[in-house]
LUMKE-176982 format. One line per 4 residues: their letters; for each residue y, x, z of N, C-alpha, C. Coordinates in steps of 0.2 Angstrom, whole numbers, plus 5000, padded with zeros to 4 digits. Atoms other than C-alpha are relative to their C-alpha. Layout:
BEGIN
a) Y/X/Z/Y/X/Z/Y/X/Z  ...
//
This chain:
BEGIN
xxxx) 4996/4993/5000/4895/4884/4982/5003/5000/5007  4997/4998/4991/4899/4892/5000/5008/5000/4998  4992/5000/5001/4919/4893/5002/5001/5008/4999  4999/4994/5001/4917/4912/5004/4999/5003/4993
xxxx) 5004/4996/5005/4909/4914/4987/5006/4997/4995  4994/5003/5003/4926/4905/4978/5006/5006/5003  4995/4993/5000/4937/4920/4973/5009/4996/4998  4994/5005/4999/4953/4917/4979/5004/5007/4999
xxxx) 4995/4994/5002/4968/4931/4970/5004/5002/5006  4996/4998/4993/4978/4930/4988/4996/5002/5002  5005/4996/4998/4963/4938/4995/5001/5007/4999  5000/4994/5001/4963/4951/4985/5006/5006/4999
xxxx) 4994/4995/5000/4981/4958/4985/5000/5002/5009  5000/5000/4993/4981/4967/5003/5006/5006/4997  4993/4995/5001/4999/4977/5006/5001/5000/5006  4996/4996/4997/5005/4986/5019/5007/5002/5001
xxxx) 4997/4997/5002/5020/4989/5026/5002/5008/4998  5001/4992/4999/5028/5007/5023/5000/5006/5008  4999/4997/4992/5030/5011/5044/4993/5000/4999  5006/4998/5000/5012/5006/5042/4996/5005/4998
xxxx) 5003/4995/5006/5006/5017/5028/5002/5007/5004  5000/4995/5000/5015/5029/5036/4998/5004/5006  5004/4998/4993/5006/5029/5054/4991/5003/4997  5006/4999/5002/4989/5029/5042/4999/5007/4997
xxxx) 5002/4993/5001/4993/5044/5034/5005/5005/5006  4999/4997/4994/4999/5052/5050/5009/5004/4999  4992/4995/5003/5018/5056/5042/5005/4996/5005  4994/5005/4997/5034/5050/5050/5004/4994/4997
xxxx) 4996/5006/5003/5043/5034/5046/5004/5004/4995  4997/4997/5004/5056/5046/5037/4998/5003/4994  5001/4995/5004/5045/5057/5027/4996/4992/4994  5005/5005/5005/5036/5040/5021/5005/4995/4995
xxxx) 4994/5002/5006/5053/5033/5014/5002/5003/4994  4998/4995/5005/5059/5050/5006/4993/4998/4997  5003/5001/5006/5042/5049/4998/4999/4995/4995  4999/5010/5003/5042/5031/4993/5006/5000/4995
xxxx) 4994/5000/5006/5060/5033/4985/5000/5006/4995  5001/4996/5007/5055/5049/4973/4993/4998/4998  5005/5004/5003/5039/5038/4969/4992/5003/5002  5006/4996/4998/5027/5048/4977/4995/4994/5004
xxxx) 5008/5005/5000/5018/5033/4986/5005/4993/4997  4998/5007/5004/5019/5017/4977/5002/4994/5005  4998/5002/4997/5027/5003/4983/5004/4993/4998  4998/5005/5002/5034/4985/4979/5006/4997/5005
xxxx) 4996/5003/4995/5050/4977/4986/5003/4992/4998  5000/5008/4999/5051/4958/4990/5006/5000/5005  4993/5000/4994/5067/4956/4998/5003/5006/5002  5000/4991/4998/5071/4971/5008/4996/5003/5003
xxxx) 5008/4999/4997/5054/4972/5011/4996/5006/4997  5005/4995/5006/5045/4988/5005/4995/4999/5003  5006/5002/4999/5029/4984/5002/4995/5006/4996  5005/4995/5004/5011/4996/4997/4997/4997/4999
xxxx) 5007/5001/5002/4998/4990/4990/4995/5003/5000  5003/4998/5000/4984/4997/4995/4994/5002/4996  5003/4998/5008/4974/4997/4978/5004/5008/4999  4996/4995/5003/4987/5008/4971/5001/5005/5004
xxxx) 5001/4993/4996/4986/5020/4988/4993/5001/4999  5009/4998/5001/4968/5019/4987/4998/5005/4992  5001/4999/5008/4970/5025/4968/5004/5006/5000  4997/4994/5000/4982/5038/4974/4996/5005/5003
xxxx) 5003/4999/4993/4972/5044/4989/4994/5005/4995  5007/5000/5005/4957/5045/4975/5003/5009/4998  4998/4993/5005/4967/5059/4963/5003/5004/5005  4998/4993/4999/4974/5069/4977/4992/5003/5003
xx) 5007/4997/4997/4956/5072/4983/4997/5003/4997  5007/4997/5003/4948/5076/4968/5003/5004/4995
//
């Protein structure tokens, strides 16, 4: 068995910060906060770290599209 083909759960969580998230969708650091704290993009916090998950954008991303 190759090492590539051994599913590793680290792998599969990828997160972003919110400065990130918010150069991706083209908004200001400011607007990506406000939106983050009335729960408009989702977001996890680990310390005083706001974190996205990009699944959970990807799954938002999905519904305002369609």
């Amino acid at each position: 068995m190759s090492p590539k083909s051994v599913h590793n759960p680290l792998e599969a969580v990828r997160v972003k910060t919110l400065d990130e998230v918010a150069t991706l969708l083209r908004v200001s650091r400011g607007s990506a906060y406000a939106a983050a704290k009335k729960g408009e993009i989702p977001t996890i916090r680990i310390g005083r770290r706001l974190l996205v998950p990009l699944a959970a954008l990807d799954r938002l991303l999905g519904e305002q599209a369609g």
